[in-house]
C-alpha positions in Angstrom: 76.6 101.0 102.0 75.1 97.6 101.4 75.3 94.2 98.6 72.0 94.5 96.9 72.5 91.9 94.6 75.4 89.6 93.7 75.3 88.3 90.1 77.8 84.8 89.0 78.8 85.5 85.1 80.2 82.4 83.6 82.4 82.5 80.4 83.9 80.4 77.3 87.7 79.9 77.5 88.9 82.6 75.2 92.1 80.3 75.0 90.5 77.1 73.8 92.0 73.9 75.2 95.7 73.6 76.0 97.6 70.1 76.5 99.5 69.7 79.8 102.3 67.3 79.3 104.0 65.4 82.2 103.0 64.9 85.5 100.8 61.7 86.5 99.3 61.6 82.7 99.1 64.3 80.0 95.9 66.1 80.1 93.6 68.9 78.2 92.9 71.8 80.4 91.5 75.3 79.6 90.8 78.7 81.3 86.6 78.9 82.3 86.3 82.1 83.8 83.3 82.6 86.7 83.2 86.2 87.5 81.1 87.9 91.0 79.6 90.9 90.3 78.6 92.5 94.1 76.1 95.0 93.7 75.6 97.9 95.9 72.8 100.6 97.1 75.5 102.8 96.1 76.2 102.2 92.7 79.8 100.9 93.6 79.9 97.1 91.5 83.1 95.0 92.9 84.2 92.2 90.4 86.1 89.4 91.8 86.8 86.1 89.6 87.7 82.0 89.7 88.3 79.8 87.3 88.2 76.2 86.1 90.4 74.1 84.4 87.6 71.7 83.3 86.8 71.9 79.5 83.2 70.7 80.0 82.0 73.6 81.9 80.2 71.4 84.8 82.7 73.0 87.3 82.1 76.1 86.1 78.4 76.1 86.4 78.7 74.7 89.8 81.0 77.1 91.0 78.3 79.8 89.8 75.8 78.3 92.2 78.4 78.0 94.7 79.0 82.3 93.9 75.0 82.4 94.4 74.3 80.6 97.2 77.1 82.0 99.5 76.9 85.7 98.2 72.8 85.1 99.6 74.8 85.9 103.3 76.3 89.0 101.7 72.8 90.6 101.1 72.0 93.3 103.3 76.0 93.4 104.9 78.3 96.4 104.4 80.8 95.0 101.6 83.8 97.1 103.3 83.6 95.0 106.3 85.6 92.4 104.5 87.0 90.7 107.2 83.9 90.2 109.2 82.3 88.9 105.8 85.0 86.3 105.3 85.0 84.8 108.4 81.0 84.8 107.9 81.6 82.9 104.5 84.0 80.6 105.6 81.9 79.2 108.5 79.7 78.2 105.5 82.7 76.9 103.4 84.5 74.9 105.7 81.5 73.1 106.4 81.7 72.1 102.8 78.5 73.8 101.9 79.5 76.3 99.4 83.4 75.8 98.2 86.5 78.0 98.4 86.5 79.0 94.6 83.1 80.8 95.0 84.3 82.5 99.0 87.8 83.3 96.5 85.9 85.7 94.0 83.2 86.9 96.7 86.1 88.5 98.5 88.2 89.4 95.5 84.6 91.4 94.5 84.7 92.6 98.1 88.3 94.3 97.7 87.0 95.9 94.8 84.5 97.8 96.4 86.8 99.1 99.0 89.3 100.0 96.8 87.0 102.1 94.1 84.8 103.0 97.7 87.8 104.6 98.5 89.5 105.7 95.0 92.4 103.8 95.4 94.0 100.8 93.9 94.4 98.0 96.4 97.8 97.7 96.9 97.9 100.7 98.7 95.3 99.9 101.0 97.3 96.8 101.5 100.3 99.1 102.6 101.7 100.1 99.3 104.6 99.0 97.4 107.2 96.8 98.9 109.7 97.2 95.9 109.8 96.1 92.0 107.9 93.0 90.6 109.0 91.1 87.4 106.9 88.5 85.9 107.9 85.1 85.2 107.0 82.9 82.2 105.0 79.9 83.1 105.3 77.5 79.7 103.0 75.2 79.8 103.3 74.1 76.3 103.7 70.7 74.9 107.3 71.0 73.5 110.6 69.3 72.7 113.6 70.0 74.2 115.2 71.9 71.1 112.1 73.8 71.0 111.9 75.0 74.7 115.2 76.3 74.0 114.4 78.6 71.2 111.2 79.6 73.5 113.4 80.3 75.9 115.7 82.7 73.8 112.3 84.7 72.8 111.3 85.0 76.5 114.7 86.1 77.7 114.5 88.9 75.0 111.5 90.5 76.1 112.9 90.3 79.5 111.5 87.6 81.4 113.8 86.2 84.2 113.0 82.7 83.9 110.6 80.4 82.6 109.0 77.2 84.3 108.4 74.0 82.4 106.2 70.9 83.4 108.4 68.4 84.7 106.9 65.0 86.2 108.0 62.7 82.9 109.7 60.3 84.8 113.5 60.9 86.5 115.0 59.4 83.0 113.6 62.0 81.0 113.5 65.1 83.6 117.2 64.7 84.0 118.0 64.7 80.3 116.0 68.1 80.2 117.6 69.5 82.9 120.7 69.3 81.5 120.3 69.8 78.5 118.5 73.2 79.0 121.1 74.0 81.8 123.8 73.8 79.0 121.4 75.7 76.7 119.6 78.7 77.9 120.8 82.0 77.7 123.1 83.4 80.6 121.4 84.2 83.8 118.3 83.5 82.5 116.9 80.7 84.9 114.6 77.7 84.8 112.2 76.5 87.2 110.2 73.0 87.0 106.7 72.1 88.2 106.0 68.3 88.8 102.0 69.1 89.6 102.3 66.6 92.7 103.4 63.9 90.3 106.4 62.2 92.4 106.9 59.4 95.8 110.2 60.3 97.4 112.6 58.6 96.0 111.9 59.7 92.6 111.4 63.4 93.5 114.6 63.3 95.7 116.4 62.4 92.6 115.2 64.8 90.4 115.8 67.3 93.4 119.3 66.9 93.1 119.5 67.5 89.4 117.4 70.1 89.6 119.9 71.3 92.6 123.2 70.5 90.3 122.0 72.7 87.9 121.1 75.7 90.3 117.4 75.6 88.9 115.2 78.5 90.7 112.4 75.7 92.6 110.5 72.6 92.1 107.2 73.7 92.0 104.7 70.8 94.0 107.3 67.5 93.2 105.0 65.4 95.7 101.3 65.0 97.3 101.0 68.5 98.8 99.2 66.5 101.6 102.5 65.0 102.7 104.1 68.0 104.8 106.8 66.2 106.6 107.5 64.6 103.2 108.0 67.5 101.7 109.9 68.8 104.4 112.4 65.9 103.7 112.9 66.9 100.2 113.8 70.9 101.4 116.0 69.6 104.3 118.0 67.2 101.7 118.2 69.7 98.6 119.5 72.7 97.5 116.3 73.3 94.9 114.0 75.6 96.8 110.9 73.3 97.6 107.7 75.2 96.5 103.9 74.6 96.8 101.1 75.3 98.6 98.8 76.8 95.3 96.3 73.7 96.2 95.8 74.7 99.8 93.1 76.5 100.8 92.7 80.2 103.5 96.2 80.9 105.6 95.6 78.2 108.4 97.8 75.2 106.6 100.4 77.8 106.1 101.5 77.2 109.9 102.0 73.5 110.1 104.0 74.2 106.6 106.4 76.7 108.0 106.5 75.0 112.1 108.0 72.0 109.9 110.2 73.5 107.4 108.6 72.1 104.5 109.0 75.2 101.6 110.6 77.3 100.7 108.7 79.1 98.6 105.1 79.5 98.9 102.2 79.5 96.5 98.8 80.6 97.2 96.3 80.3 94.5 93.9 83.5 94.9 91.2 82.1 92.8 91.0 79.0 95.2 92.5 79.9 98.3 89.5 82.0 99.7 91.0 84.9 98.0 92.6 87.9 98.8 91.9 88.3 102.4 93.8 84.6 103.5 96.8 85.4 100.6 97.7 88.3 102.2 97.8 86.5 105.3 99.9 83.9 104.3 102.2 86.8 102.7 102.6 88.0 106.3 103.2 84.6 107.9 105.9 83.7 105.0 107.6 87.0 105.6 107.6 86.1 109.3 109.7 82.6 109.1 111.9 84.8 106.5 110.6 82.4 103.6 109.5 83.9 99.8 105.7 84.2 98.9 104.7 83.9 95.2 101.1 83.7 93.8 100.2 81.2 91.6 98.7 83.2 88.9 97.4 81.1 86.1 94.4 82.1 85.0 92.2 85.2 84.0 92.9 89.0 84.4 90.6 90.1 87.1 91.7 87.3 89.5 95.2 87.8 87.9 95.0 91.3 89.1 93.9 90.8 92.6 97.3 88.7 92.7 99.2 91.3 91.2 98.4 93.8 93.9 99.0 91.2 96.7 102.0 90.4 95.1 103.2 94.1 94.8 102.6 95.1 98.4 104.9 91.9 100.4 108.0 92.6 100.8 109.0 88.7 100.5 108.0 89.0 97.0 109.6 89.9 93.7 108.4 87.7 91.5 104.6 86.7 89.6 103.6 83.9 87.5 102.8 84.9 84.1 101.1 82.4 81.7 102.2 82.3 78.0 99.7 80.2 76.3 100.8 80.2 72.9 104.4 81.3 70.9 103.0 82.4 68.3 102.4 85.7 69.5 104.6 88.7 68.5 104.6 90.1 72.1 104.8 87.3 75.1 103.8 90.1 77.5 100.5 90.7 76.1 97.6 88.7 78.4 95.7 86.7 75.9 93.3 84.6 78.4 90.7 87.7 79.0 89.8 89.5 76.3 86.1 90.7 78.0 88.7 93.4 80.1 88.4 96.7 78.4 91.8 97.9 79.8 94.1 95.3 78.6 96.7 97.5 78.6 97.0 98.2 82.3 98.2 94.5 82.5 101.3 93.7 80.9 104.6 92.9 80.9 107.3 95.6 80.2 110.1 95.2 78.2 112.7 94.1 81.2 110.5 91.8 82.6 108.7 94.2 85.1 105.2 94.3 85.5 103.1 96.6 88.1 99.5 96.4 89.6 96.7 98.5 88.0 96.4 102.0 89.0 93.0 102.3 88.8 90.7 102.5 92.1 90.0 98.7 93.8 91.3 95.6 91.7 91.8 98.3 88.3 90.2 96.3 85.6 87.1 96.7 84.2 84.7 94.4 82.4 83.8 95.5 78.3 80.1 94.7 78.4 80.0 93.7 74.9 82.3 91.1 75.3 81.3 89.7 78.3 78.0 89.1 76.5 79.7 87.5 73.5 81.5 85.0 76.0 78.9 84.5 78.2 77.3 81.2 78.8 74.1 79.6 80.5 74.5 78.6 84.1 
């Protein structure tokens, strides 16, 4: 078998724009998805996928030449030598030629063909099952504190474990939150808060411990996720799990992370990380130093998948990120960022909170022409 041809798709944000509160400023982001489409002699097509947060599409069309250019080396190569062809691409990346988000859905596209080459879904080729995975409700919403907590009811009833707010507002306002959601939520249904690197020490360390009075499940990136040994600090001197490393990219930075302590829980993003290949590396080195691994996942279905069956096959994780974009939905389950995937339904989350990987051969999802053309934009 050989790549014949690989073919960048760009698409509109079927979500529009959403407002990110908190953190360093509040900002406008949205989900741009750039789909890979690998091509082979065989008539096997993988699909991998990245995506930008930027809402005028620039990034988007760059990471579409960046899918171009570095799936050129692919040409000719058998795509189910996968490891052999990410070390190839990321000679190329790391020189900072090409860029991780196009290597990410080259090897997500990669996966694919091995999985439908060999007519099964990925997790199994990945080892199978390591035990039941529940989603979690990422919130990014721009809401009061009253209204998080009626959100908050509506997420626990479908089943949801916990939810994760933006925190980052300044220790003032983060604390009154905390509590006040602490006091509020439903029983044992937990909260989690996400700072998006917004912190120094001293501030972080004092949200830390209110975040650790109040027995929240992490804080998710409360400082520069450049500063290792500071982080370390923070997960020495609190009880809050310490999470992060969703803006780091292959496996390699996982090892000074874990030789030093500094999380607790880790965070790969596979849409920027170099995708599947180096996530399920880091899922072994996590699972090695006894530490939990759990995918950042916001974003579109196909690379939402590939993290699903990642996800499904470590056995230090039990938990996925699942992104509710709006509450004005009669089903918070329901994935509303991808609506060019013809089987929806083979992504969702049941009522209880669990959600499973696609059964279908490869990554499981499958692109609905029709749509993809409607979304489609010039690159």
């Amino acid at each position: 078998m050989e790549v014949t041809r690989v073919e960048p798709i760009v698409l509109e944000s079927s979500i529009g724009t959403v407002s990110i509160p908190g953190g360093k400023s509040d900002f406008e982001t949205t989900v741009r998805p750039v789909i890979a489409k690998v091509h082979t002699d065989e008539g096997i097509t993988g699909i991998g996928e990245t995506f930008l947060d930027d809402p005028s599409g620039d990034s988007s069309r760059s990471a579409a030449a960046g899918i171009q250019a570095l799936g050129n080396h692919l040409i000719g190569k058998d795509p189910r030598n996968v490891t052999e062809l990410w070390n190839e691409m990321y000679v190329h990346v790391k020189r900072g030629v090409k860029g991780y988000r196009p290597m990410s859905a080259l090897d997500e596209a990669l996966w694919d063909i091995v999985g439908k080459d060999a007519g099964k879904p990925l997790y199994q080729l990945l080892g199978g099952k390591a035990g039941e995975l529940e989603a979690y409700a990422t919130f990014p919403l721009p809401k009061e504190t009253d209204e998080l907590i009626e959100d908050a009811k509506w997420l626990d009833e479908k089943g949801f474990p916990l939810m994760k707010i933006i925190a980052g507002h300044g220790v003032k306002k983060d604390r009154k939150r905390i509590e006040t959601l602490a006091e509020e939520l439903p029983e044992d249904f937990g909260l989690a808060i996400d700072a998006n690197t917004s912190y120094q020490i001293p501030d972080a360390l004092a949200v830390a411990e209110i975040a650790s009075e109040h027995d929240l499940e992490w804080f998710e990136e409360p400082i520069e996720h450049t500063d290792i040994d500071g982080q370390a600090n923070l997960n020495r001197r609190t009880s809050v799990p310490i999470s992060g490393f969703q803006t780091h990219h292959t496996q390699y930075a996982a090892i000074e992370h874990l030789q030093k302590d500094a999380l607790e829980i880790y965070q790969p993003a596979l849409d920027l990380n170099g995708g599947i290949t180096p996530a399920n590396r880091v899922a072994t080195l996590v699972e090695a130093f006894n530490k939990e691994f759990l995918p950042h996942a916001y974003g579109p279905m196909i690379n939402y998948a590939a993290s699903l069956h990642v996800a499904a096959a470590s056995p230090v994780c039990n938990l996925i990120e699942f992104a509710v974009y709006s509450d004005d939905v009669e089903d918070p389950g329901e994935y509303l960022a991808s609506p060019y995937i013809a089987n929806q339904e083979d992504v969702y989350v049941q009522d209880g909170g669990v959600i499973e990987p696609p059964e279908k051969p490869g990554l499981g999802v499958e692109l609905d022409g029709d749509v993809v053309e409607e979304y489609r934009v010039d690159w």
